[in-house]
BALOBA-1460 file (C-alpha; in Angstrom, 3 decimals):
// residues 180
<rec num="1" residu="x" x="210.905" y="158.048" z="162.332"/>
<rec num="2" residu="x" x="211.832" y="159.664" z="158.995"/>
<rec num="3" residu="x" x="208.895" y="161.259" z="156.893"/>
<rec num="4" residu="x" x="210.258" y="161.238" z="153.167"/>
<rec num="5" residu="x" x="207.078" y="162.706" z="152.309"/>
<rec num="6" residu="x" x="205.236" y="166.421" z="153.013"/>
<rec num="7" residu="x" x="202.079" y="166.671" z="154.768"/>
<rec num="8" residu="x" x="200.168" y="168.529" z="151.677"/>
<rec num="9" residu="x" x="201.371" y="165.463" z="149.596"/>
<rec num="10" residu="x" x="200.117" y="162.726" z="151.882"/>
<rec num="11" residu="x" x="196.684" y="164.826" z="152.194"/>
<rec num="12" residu="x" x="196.897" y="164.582" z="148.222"/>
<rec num="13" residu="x" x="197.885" y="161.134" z="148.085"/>
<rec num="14" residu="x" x="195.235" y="160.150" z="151.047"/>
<rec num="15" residu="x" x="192.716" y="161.511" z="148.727"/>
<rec num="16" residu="x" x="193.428" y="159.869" z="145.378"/>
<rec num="17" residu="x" x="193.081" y="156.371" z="147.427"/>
<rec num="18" residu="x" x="190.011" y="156.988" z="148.682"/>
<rec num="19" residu="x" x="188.895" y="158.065" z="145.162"/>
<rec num="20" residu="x" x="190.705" y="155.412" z="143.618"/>
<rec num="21" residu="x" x="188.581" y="153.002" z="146.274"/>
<rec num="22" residu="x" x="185.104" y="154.171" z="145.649"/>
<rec num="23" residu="x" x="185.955" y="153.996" z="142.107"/>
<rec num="24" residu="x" x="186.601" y="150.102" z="142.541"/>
<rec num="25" residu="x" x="183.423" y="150.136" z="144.321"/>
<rec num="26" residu="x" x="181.551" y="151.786" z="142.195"/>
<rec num="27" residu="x" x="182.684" y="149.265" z="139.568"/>
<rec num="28" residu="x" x="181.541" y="146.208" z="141.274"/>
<rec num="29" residu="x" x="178.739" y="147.491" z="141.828"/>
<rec num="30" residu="x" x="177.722" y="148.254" z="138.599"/>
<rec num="31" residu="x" x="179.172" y="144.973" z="137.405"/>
<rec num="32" residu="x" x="176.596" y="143.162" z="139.896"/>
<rec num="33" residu="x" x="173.813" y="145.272" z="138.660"/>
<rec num="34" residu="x" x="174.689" y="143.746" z="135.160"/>
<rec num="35" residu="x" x="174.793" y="140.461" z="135.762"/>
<rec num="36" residu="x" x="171.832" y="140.497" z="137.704"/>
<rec num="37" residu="x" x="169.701" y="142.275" z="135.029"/>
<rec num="38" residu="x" x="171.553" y="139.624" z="132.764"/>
<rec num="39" residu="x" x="169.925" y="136.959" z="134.787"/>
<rec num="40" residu="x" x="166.469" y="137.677" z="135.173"/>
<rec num="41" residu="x" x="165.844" y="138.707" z="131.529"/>
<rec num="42" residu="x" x="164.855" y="134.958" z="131.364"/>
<rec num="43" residu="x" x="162.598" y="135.065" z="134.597"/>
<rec num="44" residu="x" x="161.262" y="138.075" z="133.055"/>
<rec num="45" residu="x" x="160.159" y="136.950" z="130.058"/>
<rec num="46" residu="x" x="158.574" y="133.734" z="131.836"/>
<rec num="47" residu="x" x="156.319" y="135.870" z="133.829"/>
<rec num="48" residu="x" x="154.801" y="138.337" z="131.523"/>
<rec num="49" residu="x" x="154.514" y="134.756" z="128.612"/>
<rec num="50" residu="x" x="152.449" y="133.823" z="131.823"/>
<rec num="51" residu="x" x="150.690" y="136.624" z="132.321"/>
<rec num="52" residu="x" x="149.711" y="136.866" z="128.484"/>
<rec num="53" residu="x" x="148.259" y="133.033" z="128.795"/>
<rec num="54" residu="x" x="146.728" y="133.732" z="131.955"/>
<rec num="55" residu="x" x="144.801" y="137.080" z="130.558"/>
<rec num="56" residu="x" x="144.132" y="134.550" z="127.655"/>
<rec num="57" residu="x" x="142.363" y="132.284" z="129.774"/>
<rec num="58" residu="x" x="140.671" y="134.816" z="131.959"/>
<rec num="59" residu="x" x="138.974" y="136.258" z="128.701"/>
<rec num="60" residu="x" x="138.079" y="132.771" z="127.414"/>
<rec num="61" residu="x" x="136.618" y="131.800" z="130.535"/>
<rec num="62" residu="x" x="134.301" y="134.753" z="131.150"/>
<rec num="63" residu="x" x="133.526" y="134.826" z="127.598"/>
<rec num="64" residu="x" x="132.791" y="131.526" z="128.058"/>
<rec num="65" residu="x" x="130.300" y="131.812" z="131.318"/>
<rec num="66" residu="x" x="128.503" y="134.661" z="130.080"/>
<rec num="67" residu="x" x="127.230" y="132.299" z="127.757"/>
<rec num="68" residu="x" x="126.229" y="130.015" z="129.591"/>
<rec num="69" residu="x" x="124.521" y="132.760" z="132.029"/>
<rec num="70" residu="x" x="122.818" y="133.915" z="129.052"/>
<rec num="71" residu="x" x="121.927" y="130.202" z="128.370"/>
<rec num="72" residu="x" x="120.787" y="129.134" z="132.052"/>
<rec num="73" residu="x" x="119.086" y="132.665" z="132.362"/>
<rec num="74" residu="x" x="116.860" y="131.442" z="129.374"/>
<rec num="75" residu="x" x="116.407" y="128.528" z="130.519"/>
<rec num="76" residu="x" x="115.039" y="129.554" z="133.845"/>
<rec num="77" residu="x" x="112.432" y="131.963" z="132.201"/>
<rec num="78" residu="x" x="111.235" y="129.373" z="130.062"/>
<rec num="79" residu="x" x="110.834" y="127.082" z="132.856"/>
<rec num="80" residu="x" x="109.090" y="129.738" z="135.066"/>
<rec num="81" residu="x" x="107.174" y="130.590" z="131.848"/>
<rec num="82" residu="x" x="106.146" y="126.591" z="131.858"/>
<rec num="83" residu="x" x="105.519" y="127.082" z="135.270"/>
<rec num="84" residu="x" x="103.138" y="129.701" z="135.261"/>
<rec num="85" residu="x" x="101.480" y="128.418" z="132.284"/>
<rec num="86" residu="x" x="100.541" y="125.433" z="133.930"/>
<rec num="87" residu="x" x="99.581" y="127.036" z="137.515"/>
<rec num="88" residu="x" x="96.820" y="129.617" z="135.925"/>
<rec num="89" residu="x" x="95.484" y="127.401" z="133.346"/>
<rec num="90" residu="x" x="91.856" y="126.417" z="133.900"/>
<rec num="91" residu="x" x="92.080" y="122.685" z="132.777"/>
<rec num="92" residu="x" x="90.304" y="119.990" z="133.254"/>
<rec num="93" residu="x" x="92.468" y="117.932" z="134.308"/>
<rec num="94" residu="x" x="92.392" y="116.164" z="137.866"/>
<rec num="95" residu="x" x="93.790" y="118.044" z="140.661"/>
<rec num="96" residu="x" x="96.032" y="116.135" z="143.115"/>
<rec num="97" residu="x" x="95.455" y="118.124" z="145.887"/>
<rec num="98" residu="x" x="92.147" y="116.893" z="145.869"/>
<rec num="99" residu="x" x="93.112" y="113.393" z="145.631"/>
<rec num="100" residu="x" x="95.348" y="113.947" z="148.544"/>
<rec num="101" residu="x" x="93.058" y="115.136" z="150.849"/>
<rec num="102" residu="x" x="89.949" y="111.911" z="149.649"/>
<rec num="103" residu="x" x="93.453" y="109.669" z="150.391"/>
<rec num="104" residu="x" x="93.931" y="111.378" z="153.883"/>
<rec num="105" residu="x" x="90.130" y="111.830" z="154.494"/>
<rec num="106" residu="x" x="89.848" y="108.114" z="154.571"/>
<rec num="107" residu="x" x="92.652" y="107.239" z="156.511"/>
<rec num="108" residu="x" x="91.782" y="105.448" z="159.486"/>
<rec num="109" residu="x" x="94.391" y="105.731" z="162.996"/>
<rec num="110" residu="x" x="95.992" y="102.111" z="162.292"/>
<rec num="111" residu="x" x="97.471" y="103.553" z="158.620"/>
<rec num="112" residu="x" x="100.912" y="104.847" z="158.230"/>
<rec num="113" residu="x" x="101.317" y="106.578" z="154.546"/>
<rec num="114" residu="x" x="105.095" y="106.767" z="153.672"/>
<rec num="115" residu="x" x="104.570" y="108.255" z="150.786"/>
<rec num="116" residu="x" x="101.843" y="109.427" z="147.933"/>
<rec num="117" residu="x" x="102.970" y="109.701" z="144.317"/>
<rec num="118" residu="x" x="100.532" y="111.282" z="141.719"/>
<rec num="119" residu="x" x="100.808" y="110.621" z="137.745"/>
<rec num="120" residu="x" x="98.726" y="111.388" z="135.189"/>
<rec num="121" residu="x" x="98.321" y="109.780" z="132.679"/>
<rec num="122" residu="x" x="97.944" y="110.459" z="128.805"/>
<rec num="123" residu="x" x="93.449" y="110.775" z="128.567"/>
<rec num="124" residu="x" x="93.478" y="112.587" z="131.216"/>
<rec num="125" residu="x" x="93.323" y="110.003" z="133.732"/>
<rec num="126" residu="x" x="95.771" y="109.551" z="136.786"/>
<rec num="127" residu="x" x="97.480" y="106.915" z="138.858"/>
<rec num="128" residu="x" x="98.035" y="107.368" z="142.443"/>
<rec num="129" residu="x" x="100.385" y="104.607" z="143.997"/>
<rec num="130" residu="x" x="100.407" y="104.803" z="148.338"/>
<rec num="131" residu="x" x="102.716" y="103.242" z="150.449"/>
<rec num="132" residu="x" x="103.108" y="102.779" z="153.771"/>
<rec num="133" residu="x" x="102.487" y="100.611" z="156.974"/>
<rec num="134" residu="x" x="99.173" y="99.054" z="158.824"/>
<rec num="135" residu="x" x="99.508" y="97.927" z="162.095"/>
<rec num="136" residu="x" x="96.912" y="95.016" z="161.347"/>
<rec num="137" residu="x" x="95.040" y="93.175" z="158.394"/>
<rec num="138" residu="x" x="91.721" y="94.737" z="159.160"/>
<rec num="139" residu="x" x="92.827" y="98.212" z="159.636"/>
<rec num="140" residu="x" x="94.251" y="97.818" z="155.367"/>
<rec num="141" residu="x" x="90.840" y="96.491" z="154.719"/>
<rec num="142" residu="x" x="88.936" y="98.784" z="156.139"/>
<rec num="143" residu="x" x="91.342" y="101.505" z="154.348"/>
<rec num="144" residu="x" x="91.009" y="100.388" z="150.747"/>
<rec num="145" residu="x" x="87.051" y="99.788" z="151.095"/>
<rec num="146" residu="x" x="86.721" y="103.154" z="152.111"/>
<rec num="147" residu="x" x="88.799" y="104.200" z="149.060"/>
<rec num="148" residu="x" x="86.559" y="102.247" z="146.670"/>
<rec num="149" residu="x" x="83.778" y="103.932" z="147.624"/>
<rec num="150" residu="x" x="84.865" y="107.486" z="146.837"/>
<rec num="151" residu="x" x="83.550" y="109.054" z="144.000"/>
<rec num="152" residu="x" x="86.176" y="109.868" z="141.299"/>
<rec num="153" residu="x" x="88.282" y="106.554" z="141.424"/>
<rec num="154" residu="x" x="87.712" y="104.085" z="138.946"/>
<rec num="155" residu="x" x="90.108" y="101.360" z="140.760"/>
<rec num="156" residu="x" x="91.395" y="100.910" z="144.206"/>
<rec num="157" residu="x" x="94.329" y="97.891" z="143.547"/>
<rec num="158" residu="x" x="95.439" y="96.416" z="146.652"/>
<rec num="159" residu="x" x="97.451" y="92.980" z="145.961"/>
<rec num="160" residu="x" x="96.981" y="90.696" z="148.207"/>
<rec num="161" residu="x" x="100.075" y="90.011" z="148.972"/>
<rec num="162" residu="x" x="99.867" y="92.791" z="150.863"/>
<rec num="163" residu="x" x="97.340" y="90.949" z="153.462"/>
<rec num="164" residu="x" x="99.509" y="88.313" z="154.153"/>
<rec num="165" residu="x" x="100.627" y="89.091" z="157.221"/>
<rec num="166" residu="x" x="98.589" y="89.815" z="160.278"/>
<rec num="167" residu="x" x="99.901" y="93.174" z="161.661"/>
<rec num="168" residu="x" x="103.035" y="95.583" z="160.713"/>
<rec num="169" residu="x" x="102.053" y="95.161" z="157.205"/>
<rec num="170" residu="x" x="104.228" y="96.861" z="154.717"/>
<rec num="171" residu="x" x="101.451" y="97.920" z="151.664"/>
<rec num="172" residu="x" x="100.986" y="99.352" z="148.206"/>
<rec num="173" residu="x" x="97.884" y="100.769" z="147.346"/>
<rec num="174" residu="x" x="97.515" y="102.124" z="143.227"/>
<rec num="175" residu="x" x="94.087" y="103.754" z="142.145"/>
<rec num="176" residu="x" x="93.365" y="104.914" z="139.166"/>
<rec num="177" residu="x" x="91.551" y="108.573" z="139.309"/>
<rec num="178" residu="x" x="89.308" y="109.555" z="136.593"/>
<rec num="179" residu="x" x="89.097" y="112.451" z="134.839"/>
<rec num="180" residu="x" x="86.781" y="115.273" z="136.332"/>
């Protein structure tokens, strides 16, 4: 084989190739790296619009719920204020804890209470409404006789309705409670 050129020259021209190559490279890379940046300018500008809204919102919001802290804080102390007022004050008014415990007192075994409710009333009197279950006629009798004779209630209502069965009778008792 014939070698037209020198060895010095094809070290020379070995090296401009490989310079001439990562030149090339060098280019496409730099060309990728623009179009790239090119393309998510848009993306870019999406997410920090975003971000701006959602900081927007965040600041609303807990603007926003520290008020209404503030607000429900108030409106707790007023409440417990209420509260309080009514627990220490030395009123007159009828105590249903007492009328509980008469109710209960008198209570013979055959009476089933399912439930008390107390409400007073405006002149300071109070209705007390009882339901619940009697296993027979003569047990609810007995019950609401017994209730009539307490001292402090004015009325002892039982409809008879209620006694119109002759046992598992479903009742409902109201008295009225005067004042102390």
């Amino acid at each position: 084989m014939l070698y037209l050129l020198p060895n010095s020259q094809k070290v020379i021209l070995n090296k401009e190739y490989t310079l001439r190559f990562i030149v090339v490279v060098f280019m496409f890379m730099f060309a990728t790296f623009l179009i790239a940046t090119f393309l998510l300018i848009p993306s870019y500008r999406l997410l920090t619009t975003t971000e701006d809204v959602i900081l927007e919102s965040k600041n609303m919001i807990l603007r926003s719920s520290s008020e209404k802290s503030n607000k429900n804080i108030s409106l707790a102390i007023s409440e417990t204020k209420g509260l309080l007022t009514l627990l220490t004050s030395e009123s007159e008014n009828i105590k249903s804890t007492e009328v509980f415990e008469k109710i209960l007192s008198s209570r013979p075994t055959g009476i089933r209470i399912n439930t008390i409710s107390f409400e007073e009333q405006k002149g300071g009197s109070s209705l007390v409404l009882i339901n619940g279950i009697s296993d027979n006629r003569s047990d609810l009798i007995n019950f609401s006789q017994t209730l009539r004779k307490e001292s402090g209630f004015s009325s002892v209502d039982l409809p008879i309705s209620n006694l119109a069965k002759d046992k598992d009778i479903v009742f409902s008792i109201t008295i009225k409670v005067n004042k102390k």
